[in-house]
C-alpha positions in Angstrom: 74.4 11.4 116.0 75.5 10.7 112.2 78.0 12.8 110.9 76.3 14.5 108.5 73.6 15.1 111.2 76.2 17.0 113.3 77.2 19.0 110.5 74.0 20.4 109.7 73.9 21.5 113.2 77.0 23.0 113.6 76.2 25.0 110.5 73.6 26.2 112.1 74.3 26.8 115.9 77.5 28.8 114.8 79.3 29.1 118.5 76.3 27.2 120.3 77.7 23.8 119.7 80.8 24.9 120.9 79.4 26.2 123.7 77.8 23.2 124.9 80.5 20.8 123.9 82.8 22.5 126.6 79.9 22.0 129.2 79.7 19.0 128.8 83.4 18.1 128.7 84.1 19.9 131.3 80.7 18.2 133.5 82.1 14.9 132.6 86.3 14.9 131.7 87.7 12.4 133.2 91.2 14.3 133.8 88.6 16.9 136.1 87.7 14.1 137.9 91.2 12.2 138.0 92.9 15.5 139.3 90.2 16.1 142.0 91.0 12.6 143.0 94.8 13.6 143.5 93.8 16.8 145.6 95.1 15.5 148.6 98.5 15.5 147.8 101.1 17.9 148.0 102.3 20.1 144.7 105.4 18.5 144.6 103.7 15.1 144.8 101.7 15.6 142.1 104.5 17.4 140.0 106.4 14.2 140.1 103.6 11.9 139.7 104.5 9.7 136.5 100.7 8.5 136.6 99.2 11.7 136.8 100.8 12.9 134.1 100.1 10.4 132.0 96.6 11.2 132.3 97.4 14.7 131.5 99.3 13.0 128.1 96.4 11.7 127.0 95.2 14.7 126.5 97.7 15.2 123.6 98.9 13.7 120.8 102.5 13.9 120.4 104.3 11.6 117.5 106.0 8.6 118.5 108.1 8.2 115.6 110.9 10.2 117.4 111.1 12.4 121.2 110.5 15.9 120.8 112.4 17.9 123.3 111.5 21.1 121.4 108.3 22.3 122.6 109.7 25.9 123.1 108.9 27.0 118.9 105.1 25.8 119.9 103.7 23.0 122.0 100.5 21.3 120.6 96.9 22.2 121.5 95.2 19.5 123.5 93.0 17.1 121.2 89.3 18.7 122.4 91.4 22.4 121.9 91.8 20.6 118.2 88.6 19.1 117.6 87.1 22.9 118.9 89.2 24.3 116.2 88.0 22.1 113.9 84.5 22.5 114.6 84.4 26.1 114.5 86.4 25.6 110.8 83.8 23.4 109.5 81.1 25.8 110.8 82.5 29.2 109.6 83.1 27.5 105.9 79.6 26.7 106.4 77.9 29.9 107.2 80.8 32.0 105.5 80.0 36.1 105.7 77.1 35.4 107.6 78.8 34.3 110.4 81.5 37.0 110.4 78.9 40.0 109.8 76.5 38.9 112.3 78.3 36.5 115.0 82.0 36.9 115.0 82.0 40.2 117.5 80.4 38.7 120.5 82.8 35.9 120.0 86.0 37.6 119.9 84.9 39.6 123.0 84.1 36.7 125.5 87.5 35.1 124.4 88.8 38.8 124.8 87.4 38.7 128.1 88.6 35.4 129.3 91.9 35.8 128.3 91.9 39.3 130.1 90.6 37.4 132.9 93.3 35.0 133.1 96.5 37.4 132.2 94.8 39.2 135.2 93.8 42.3 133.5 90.6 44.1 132.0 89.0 43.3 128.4 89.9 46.8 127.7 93.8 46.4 127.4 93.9 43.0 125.6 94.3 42.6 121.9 94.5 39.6 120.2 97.3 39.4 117.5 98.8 36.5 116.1 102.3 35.9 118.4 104.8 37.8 119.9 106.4 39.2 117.3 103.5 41.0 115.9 102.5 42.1 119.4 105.8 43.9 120.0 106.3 45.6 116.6 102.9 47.0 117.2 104.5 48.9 120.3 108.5 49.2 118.6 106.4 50.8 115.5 104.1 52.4 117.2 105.0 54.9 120.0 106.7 58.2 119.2 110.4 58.3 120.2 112.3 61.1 118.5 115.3 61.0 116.5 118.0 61.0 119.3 116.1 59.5 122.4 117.1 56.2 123.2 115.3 52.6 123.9 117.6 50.2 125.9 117.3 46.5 124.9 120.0 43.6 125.5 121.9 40.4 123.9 119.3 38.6 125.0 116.5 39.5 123.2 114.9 37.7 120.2 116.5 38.0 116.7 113.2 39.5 115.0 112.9 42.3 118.2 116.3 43.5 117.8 115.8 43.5 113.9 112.5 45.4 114.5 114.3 47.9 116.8 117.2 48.4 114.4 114.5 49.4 112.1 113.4 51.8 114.1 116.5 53.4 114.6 117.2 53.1 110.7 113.9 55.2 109.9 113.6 57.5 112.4 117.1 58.2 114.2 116.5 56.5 117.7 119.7 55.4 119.4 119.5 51.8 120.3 121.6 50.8 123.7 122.4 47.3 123.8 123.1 45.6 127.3 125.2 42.5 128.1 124.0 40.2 130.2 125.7 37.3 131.9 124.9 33.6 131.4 124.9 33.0 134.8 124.1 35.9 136.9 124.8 36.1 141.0 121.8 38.1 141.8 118.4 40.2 140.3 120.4 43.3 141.3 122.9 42.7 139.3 120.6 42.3 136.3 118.8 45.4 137.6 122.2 47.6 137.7 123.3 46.7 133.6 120.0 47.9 132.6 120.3 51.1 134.8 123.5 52.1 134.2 122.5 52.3 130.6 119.4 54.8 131.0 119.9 58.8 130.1 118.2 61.2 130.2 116.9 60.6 126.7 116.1 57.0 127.4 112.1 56.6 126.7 111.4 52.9 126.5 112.9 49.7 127.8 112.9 46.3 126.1 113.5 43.5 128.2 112.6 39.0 127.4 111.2 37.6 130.2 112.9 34.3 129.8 115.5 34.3 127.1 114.6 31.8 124.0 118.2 30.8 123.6 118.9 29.8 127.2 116.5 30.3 129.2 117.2 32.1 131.2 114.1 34.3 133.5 115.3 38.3 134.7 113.9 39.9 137.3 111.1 41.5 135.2 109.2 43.6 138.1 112.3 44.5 139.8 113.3 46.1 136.2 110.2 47.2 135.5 110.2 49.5 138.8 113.3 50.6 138.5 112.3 52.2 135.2 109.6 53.6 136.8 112.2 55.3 139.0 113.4 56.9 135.8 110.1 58.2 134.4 110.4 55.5 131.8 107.9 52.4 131.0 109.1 49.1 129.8 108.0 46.5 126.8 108.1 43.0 128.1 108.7 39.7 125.9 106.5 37.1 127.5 106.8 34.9 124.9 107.9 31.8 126.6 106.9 32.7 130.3 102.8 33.7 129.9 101.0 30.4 130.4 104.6 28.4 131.7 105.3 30.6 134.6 102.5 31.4 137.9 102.1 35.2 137.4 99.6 37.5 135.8 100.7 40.5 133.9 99.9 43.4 136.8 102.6 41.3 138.8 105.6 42.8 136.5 104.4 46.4 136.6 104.6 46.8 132.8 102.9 49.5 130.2 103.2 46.7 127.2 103.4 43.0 127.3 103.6 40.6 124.5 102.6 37.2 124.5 102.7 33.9 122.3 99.9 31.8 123.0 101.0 28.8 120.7 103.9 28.4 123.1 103.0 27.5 126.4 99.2 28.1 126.6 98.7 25.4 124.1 96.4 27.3 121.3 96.3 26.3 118.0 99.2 28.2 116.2 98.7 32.1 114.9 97.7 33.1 118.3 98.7 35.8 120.4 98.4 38.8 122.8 99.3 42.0 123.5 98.6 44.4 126.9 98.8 47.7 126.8 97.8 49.5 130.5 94.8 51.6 129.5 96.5 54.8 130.4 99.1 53.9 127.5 96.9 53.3 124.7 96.6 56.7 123.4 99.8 57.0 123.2 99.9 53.7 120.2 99.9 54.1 117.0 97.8 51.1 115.0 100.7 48.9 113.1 97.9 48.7 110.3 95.6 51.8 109.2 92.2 51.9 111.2 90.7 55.5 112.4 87.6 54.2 112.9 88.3 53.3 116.5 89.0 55.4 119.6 92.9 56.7 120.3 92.0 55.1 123.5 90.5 51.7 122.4 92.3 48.5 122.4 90.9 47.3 119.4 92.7 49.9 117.2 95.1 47.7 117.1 93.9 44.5 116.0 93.1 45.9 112.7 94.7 42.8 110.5 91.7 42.2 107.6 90.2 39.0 107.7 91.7 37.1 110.5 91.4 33.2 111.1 88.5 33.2 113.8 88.6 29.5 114.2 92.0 29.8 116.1 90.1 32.3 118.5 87.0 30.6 119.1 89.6 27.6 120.3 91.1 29.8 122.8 88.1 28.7 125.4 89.5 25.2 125.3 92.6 26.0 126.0 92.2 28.5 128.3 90.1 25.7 130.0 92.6 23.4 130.1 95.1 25.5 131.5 92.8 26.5 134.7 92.2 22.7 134.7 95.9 22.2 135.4 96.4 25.2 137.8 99.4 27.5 136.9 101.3 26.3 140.1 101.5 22.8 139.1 102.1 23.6 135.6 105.2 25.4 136.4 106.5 23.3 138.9 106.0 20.5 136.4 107.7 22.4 133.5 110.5 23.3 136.2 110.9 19.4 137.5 111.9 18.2 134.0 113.9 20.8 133.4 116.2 20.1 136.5 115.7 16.2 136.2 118.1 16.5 133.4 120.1 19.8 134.4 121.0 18.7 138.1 122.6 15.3 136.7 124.8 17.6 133.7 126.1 20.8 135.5 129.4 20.1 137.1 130.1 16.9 134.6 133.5 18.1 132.5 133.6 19.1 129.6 129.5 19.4 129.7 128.2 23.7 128.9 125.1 24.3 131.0 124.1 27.8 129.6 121.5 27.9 131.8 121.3 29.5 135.6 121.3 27.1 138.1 118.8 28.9 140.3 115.4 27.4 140.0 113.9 30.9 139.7 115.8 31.9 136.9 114.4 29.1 134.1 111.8 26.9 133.5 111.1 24.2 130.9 113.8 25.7 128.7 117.4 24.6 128.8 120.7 24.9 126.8 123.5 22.3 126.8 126.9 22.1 124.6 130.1 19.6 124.7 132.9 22.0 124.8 134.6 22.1 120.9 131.4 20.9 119.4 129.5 22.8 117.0 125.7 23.0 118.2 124.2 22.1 114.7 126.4 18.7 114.8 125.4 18.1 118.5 121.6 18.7 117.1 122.3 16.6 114.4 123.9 13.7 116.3 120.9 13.6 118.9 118.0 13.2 116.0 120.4 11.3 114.0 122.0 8.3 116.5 118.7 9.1 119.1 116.2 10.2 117.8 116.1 13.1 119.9 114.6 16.4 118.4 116.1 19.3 119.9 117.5 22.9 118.0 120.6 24.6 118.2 120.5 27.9 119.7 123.6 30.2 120.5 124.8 33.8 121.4 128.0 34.6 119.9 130.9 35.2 122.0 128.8 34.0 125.2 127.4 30.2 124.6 126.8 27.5 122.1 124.5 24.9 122.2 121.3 22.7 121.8 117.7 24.0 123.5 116.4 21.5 125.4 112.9 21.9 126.4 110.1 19.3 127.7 106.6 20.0 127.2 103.3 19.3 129.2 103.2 15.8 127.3 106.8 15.0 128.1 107.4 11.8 130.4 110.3 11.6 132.5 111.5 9.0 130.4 112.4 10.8 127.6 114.3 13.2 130.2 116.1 10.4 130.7 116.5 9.2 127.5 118.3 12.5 126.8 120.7 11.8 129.3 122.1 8.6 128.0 122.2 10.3 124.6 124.3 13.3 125.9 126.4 10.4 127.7 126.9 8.8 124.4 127.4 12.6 122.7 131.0 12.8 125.1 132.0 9.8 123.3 131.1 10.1 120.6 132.9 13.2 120.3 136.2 13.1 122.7 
């Protein structure tokens, strides 16, 4: 078909094309095919299979003008997640307000619905927003908490939540309790007990990260989560860099409100995000944006954004599809076997920070490293510098400085190991 040929059409078969572009990629994909082909071995032999994940790489297409070991801000659609995105761009240009008057609804529902359907949850209780961030504020903004009752949050959390929540405290006198929380802890319960000592009688919301941006590391989310319940009090989760990286679906951590990146580990094209709320809690939100033209009790209430970039969404199927493709076991023991390819040969080396826990269960991808007396910016700065090596300086003052390491779906273990030799050279370079 000639170009100008398939443009016409996709003009004029708004979603249709789409539609049958992903059945016929997934009828024929090779990688379908290839991973069937690899069924018969165990997860662990397929999560350190070099050449099946090569064929997974191709799937991507990373730069090779340096190694990027900082997949944690966002990790790059897939190329037929791309060229979707790009189709639908090309179309909605196209067909302009026609489209969005007479089409765009049915499309944002099916995606609504198969993202529902793979967080594990109902249609009703998913709204799309556009990352984590947005979600959150939408529940830090929106609930009623009176001036003297309390919301519990710790060290941990993500520089734009704790600015969000000391807004909230600013306008409308709620008393922010912050919790410390150890690098390395010995056990959930001890997480579980510095969040519970905290809670009064006045505390209405907790605010807990799933897996901590700066570190790493994972808390016990559904043992906190319960606990809370204990209390009479419902908790706000941060899923930004575990939805999509770690094998769970959202009823698993017994949460009222759960935000969610999908840029980050789902591998959507960037903008994209969700929030849950559980249906019996979204009354109780108020829209972050004015819209009384939906029920207290619908979802969609809060979605209210104006004009919002549909191409991203209509690309969610893709990506979505890829991640089922994969199978969220293997993803995450994947993610989890780079991260301790490095991690295992580093933590007892002197002089060498790990600022991450050394329990499997308690990270993923994401990892933080520091030379002891060495500023992380300069450590960044030597690795992209002298190696090549793109990583990001992330520290918590008073607890840990260092560099976030973090491999992506089209990382090879080579570059894991190409890491190593740099940090090597690092303890030289900077005795």
């Amino acid at each position: 078909m000639q170009r100008r040929d398939f443009m016409k059409q996709t003009a004029i078969a708004t979603a249709g094309v789409l539609a049958l572009t992903r059945q016929l990629r997934a009828a024929g994909d090779s990688l379908t095919e290839y991973l069937a082909s690899q069924s018969d071995l165990s997860l662990k032999e397929r999560t350190t299979s070099e050449p099946l994940w090569r064929e997974v790489g191709k799937h991507f297409n990373p730069a090779d003008d340096f190694i990027n070991l900082e997949y944690g801000y966002f990790s790059p659609s897939t190329l037929d997640t791309l060229d979707d995105e790009l189709t639908a761009t090309r179309m909605i240009n196209a067909r302009a307000a026609h489209y969005f008057r007479r089409d765009m609804f049915d499309d944002v529902e099916r995606v609504r619905s198969d993202l529902a359907a793979l967080a594990g949850v109902t249609a009703e209780e998913m709204c799309l927003t556009r990352n984590t961030t947005e979600s959150l504020n939408i529940i830090i903004n929106g609930l009623d908490i009176a001036p003297g009752e309390e919301i519990v949050y710790a060290n941990h959390d993500y520089g734009s939540m704790m600015q969000a929540l000391q807004m909230k405290a600013a306008r409308y006198g709620v008393v922010l309790k912050q919790v410390i929380l150890p690098v390395h802890p010995v056990s959930d319960e001890e997480i579980v007990t510095i969040y519970e000592e905290a809670i009064t009688p006045r505390t209405r919301l907790l605010h807990m990260t799933h897996m901590n941006n700066l570190s790493g590391q994972v808390i016990p989310i559904r043992k906190l989560c319960d606990m809370g319940h204990r209390y009479g009090i419902e908790s706000a989760v941060d899923a930004a860099h575990t939805f999509a990286h770690l094998d769970y679906q959202i009823p698993d951590l017994n949460c009222a409100y759960f935000g969610a990146s999908l840029h980050k580990w789902l591998c959507s094209p960037v903008g994209m995000g969700i929030l849950y709320v559980r249906k019996d809690m979204i009354s109780n939100v108020w829209p972050l944006f004015g819209d009384v033209t939906k029920g207290k009790s619908d979802i969609r209430k809060l979605e209210q954004v104006g004009t919002r970039p549909v191409q991203h969404i209509l690309a969610l199927t893709e990506a979505i599809r890829f991640q089922r493709l994969l199978g969220a076991d293997l993803k995450e023991a994947r993610l989890r076997y780079l991260a301790r390819h490095w991690m295992d040969q580093v933590r007892d080396r002197e002089r060498i920070a790990l600022n991450t826990p050394a329990d499997p269960a308690r990270h993923g991808a994401l990892g933080n490293v520091g030379i002891e007396g060495v500023d992380s910016k300069e450590l960044a700065r030597f690795f992209i510098e002298r190696h090549n090596i793109f990583t990001t300086p992330k520290s918590i003052k008073g607890l840990f400085t260092g560099v976030r390491v973090t491999p992506g779906i089209p990382t090879p273990v080579m570059h894991v190991e190409r890491f190593l030799e740099a940090l090597d050279d690092a303890l030289q370079y900077f005795e």
